[in-house]
Biopython code that builds the backbone (N, CA, C, O; Angstrom):
import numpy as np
from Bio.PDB.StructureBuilder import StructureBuilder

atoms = [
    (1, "UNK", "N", (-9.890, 3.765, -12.269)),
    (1, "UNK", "CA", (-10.533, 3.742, -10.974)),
    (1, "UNK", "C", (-9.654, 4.465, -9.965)),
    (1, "UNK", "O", (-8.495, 4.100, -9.765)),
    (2, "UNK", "N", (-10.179, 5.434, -9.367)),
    (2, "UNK", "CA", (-9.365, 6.068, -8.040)),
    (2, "UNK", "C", (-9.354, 5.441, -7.301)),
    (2, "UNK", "O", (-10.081, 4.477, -7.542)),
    (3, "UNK", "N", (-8.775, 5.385, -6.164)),
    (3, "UNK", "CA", (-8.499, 4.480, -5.249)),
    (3, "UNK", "C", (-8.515, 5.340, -3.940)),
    (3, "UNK", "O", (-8.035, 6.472, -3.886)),
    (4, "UNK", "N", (-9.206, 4.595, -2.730)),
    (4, "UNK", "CA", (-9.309, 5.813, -1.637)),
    (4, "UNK", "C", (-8.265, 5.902, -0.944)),
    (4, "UNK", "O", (-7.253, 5.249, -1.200)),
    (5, "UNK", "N", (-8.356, 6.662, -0.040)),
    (5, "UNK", "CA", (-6.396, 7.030, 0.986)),
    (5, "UNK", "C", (-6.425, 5.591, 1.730)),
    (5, "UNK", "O", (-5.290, 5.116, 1.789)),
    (6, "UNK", "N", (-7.321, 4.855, 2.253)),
    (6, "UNK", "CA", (-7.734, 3.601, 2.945)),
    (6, "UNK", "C", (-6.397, 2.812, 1.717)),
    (6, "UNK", "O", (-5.202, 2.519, 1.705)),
    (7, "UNK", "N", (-7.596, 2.768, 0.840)),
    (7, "UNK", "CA", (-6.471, 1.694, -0.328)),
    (7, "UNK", "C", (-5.207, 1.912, -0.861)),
    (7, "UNK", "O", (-4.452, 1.063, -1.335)),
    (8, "UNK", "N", (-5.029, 3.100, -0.751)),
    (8, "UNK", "CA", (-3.644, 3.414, -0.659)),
    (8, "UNK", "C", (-2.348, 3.106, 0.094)),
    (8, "UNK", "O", (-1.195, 2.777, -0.180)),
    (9, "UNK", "N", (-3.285, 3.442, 1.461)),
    (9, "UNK", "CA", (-2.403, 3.192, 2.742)),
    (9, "UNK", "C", (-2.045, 1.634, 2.730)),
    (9, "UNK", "O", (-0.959, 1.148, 3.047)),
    (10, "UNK", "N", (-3.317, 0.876, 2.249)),
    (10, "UNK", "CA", (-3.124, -0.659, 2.513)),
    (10, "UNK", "C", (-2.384, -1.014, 1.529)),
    (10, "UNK", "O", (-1.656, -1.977, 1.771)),
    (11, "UNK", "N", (-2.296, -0.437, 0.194)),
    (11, "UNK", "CA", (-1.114, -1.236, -0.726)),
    (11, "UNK", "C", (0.370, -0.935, -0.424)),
    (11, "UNK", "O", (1.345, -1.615, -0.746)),
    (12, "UNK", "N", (0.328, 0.479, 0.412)),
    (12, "UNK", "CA", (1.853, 0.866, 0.740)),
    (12, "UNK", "C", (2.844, -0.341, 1.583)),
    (12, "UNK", "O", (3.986, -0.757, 1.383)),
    (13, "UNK", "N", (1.430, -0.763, 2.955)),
    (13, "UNK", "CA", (1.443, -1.700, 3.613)),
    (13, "UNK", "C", (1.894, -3.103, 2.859)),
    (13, "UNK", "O", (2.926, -3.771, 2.932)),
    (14, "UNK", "N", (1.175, -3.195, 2.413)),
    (14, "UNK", "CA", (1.375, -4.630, 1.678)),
    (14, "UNK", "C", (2.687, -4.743, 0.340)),
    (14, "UNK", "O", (3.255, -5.722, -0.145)),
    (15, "UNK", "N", (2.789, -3.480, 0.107)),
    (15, "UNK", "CA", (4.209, -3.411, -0.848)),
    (15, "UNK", "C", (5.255, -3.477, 0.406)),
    (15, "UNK", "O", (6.145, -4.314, 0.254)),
    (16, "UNK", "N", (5.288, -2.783, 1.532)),
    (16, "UNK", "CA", (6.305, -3.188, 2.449)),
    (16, "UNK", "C", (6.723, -4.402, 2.247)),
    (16, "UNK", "O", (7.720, -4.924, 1.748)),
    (17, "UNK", "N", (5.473, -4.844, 2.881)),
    (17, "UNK", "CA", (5.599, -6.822, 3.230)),
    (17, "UNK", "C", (6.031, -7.630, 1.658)),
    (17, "UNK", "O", (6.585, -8.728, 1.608)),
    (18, "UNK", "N", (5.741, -7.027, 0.774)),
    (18, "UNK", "CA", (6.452, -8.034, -0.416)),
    (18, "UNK", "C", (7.889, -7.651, -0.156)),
    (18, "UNK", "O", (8.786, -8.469, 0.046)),
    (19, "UNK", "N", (8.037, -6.281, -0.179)),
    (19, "UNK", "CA", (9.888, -6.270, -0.226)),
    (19, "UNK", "C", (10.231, -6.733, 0.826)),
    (19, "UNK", "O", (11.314, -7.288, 0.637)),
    (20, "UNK", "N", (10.001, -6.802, 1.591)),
    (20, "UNK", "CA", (10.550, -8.060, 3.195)),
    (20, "UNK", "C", (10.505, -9.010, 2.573)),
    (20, "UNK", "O", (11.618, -9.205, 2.083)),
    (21, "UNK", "N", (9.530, -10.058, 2.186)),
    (21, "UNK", "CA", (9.526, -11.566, 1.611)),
    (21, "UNK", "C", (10.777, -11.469, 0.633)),
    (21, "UNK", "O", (11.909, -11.871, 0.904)),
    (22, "UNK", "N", (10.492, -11.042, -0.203)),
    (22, "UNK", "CA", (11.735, -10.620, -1.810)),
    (22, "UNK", "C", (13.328, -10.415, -0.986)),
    (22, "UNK", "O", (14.347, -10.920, -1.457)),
    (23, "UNK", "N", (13.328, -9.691, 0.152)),
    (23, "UNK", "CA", (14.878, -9.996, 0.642)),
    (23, "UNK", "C", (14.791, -11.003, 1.428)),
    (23, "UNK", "O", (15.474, -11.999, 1.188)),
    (24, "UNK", "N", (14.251, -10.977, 2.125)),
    (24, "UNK", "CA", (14.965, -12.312, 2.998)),
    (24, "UNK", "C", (14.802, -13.801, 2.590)),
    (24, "UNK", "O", (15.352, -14.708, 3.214)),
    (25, "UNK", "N", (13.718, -14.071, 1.100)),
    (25, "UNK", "CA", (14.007, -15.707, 0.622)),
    (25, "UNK", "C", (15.170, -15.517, 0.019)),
    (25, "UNK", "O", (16.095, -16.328, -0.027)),
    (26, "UNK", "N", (15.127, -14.150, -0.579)),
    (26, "UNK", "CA", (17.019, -13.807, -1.501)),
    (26, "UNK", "C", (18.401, -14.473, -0.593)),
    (26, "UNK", "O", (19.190, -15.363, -0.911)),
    (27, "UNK", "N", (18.305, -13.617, 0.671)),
    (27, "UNK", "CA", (19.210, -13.740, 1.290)),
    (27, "UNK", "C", (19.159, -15.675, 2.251)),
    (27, "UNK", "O", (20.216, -16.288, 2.405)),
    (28, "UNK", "N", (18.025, -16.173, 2.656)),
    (28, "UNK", "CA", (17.876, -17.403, 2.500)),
    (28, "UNK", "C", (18.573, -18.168, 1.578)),
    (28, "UNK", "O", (19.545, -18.897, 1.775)),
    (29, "UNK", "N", (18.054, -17.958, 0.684)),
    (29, "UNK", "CA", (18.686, -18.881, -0.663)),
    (29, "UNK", "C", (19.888, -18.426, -0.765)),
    (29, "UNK", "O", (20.550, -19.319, -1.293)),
    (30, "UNK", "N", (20.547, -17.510, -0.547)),
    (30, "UNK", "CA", (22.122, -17.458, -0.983)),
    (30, "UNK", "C", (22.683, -18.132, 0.579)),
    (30, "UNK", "O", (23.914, -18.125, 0.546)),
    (31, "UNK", "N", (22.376, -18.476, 1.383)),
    (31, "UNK", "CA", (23.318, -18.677, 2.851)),
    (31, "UNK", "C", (22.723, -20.203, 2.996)),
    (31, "UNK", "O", (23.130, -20.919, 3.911)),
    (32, "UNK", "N", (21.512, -20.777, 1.833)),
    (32, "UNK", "CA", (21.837, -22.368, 1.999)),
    (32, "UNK", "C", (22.850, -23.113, 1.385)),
    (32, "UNK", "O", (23.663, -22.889, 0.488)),
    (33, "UNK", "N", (22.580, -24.066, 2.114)),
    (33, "UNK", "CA", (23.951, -24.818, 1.639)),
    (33, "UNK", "C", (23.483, -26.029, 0.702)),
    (33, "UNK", "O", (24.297, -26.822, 0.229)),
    (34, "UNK", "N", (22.054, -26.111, 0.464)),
    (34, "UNK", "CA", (21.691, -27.205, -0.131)),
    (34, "UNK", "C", (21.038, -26.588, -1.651)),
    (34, "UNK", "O", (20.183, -25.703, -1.631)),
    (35, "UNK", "N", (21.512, -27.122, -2.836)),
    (35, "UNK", "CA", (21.416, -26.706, -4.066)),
    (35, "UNK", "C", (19.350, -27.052, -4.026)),
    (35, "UNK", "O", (18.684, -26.016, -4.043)),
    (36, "UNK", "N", (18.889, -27.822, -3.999)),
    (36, "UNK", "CA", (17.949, -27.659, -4.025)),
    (36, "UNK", "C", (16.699, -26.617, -3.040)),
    (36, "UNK", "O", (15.584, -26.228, -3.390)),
    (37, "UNK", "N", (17.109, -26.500, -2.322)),
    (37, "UNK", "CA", (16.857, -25.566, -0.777)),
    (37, "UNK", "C", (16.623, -23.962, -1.816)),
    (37, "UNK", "O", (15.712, -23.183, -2.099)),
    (38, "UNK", "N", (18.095, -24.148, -2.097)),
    (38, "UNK", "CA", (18.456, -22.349, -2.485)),
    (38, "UNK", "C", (17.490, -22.385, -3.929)),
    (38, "UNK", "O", (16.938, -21.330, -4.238)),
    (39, "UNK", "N", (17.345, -23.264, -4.565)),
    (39, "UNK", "CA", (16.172, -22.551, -5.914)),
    (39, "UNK", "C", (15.162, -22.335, -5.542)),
    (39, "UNK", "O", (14.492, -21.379, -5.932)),
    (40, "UNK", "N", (14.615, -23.590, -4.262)),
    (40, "UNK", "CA", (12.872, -23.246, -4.401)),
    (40, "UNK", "C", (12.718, -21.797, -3.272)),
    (40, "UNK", "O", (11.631, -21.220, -3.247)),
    (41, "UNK", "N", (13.932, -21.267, -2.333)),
    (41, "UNK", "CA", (13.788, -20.218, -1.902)),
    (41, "UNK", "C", (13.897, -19.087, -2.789)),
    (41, "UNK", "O", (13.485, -17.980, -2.444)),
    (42, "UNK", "N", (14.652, -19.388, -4.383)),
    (42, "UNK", "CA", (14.560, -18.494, -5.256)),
    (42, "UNK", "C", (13.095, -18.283, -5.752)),
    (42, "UNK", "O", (12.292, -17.355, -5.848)),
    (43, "UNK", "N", (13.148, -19.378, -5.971)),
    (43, "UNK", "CA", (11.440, -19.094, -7.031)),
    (43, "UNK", "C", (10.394, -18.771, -6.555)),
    (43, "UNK", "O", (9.468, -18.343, -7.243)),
    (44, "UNK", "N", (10.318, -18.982, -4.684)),
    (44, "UNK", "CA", (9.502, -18.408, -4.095)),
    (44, "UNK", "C", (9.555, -17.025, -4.093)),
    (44, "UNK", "O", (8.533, -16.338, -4.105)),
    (45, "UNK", "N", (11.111, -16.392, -4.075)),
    (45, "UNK", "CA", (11.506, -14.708, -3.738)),
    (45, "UNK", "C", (10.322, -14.280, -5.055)),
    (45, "UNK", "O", (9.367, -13.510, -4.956)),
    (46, "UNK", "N", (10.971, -15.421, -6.806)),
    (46, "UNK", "CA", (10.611, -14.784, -7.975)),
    (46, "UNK", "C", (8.954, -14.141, -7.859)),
    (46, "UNK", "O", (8.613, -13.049, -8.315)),
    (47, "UNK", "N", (8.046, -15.126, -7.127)),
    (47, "UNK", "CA", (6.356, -15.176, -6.705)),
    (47, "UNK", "C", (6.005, -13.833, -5.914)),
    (47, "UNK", "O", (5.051, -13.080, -6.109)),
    (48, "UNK", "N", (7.154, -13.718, -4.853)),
    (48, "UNK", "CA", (6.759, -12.388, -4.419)),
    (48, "UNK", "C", (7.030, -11.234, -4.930)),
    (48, "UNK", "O", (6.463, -10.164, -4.711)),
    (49, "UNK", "N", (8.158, -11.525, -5.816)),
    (49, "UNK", "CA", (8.301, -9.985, -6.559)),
    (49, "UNK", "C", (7.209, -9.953, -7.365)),
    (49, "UNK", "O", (6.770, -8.823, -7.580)),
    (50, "UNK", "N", (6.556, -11.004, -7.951)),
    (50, "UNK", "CA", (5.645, -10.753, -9.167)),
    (50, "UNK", "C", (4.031, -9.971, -8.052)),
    (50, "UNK", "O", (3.013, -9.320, -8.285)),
    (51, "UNK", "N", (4.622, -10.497, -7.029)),
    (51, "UNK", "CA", (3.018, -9.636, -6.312)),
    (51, "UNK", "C", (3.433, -8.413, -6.177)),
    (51, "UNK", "O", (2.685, -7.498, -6.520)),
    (52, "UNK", "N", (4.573, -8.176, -5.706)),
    (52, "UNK", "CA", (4.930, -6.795, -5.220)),
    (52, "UNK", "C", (4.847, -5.815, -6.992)),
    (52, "UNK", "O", (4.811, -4.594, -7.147)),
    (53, "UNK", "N", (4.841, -6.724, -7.889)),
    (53, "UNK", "CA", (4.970, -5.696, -9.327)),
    (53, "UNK", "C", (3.403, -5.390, -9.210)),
    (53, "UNK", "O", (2.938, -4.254, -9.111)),
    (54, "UNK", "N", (2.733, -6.455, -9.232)),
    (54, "UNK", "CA", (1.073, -6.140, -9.339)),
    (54, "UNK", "C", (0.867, -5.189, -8.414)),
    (54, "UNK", "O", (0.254, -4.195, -8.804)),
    (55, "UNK", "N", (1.318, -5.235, -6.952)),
    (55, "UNK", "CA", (0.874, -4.394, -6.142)),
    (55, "UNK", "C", (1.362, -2.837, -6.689)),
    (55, "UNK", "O", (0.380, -2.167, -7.008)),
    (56, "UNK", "N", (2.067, -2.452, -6.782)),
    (56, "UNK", "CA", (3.127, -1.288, -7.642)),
    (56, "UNK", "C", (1.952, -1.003, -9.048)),
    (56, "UNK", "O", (1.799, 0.204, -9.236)),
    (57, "UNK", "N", (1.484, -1.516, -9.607)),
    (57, "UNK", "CA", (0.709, -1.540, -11.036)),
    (57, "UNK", "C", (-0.491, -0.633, -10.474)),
    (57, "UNK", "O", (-0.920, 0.509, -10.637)),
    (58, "UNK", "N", (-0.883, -2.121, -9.498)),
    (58, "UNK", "CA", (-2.119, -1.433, -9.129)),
    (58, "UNK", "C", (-2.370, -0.161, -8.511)),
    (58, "UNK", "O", (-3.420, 0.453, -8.702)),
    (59, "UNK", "N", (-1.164, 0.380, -7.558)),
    (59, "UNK", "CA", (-1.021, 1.468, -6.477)),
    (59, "UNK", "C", (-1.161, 2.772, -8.072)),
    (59, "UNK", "O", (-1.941, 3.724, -8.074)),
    (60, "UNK", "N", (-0.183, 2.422, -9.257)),
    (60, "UNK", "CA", (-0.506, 3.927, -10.366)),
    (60, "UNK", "C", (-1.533, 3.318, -10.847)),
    (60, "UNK", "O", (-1.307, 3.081, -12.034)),
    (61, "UNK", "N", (-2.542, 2.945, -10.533)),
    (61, "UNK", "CA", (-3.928, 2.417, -11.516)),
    (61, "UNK", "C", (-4.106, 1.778, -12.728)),
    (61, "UNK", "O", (-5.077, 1.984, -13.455)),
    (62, "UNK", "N", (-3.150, 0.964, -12.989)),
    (62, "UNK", "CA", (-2.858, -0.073, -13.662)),
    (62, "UNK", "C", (-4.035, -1.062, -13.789)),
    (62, "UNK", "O", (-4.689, -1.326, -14.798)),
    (63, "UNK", "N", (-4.157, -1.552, -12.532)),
    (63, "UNK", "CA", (-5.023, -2.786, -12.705)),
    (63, "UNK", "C", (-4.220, -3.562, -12.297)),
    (63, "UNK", "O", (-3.094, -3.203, -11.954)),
    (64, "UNK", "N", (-4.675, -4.923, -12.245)),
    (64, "UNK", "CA", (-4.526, -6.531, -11.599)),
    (64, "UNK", "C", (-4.691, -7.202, -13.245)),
    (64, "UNK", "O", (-5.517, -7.115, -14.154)),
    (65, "UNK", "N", (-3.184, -8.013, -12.971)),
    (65, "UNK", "CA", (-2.979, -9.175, -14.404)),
    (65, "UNK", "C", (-2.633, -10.448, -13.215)),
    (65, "UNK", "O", (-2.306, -10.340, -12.033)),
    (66, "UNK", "N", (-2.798, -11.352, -13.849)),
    (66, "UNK", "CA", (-3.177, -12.710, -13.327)),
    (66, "UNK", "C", (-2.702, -13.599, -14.818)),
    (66, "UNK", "O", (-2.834, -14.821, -14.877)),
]
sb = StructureBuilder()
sb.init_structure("model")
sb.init_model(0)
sb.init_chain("A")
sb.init_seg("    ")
for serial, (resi, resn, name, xyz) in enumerate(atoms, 1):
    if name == "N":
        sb.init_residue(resn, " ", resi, " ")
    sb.init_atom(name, np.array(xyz, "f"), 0.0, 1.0, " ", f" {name:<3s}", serial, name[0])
structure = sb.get_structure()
């Protein structure tokens, strides 16, 4: 499926915003001080990288996995 310059522009957009989320729960979780604090800010970072991969998949015409 091609994808129009519209959908393009909007996944560029939205790949921004995952790599913002992906650093700053990173950098969150390393500057808490509470062991439980710093994993679930990890595993949240792990959730957004997995969107930002789909988003990346989808942008070379990959498709959407779930």
């Amino acid at each position: 499926m091609q994808l129009t310059q519209k959908e393009k522009e909007l996944l560029k957009d939205l790949k921004g915003q995952e790599k913002l989320c992906v650093e700053k729960y990173s950098q969150h979780a390393a500057a808490a001080n509470d062991e439980q604090l710093s994993q679930l800010l990890n595993y949240l970072g792990g959730v957004e990288q997995r969107h930002l991969d789909i988003i990346t998949k989808i942008g070379r015409g990959g498709g959407s996995e779930e």
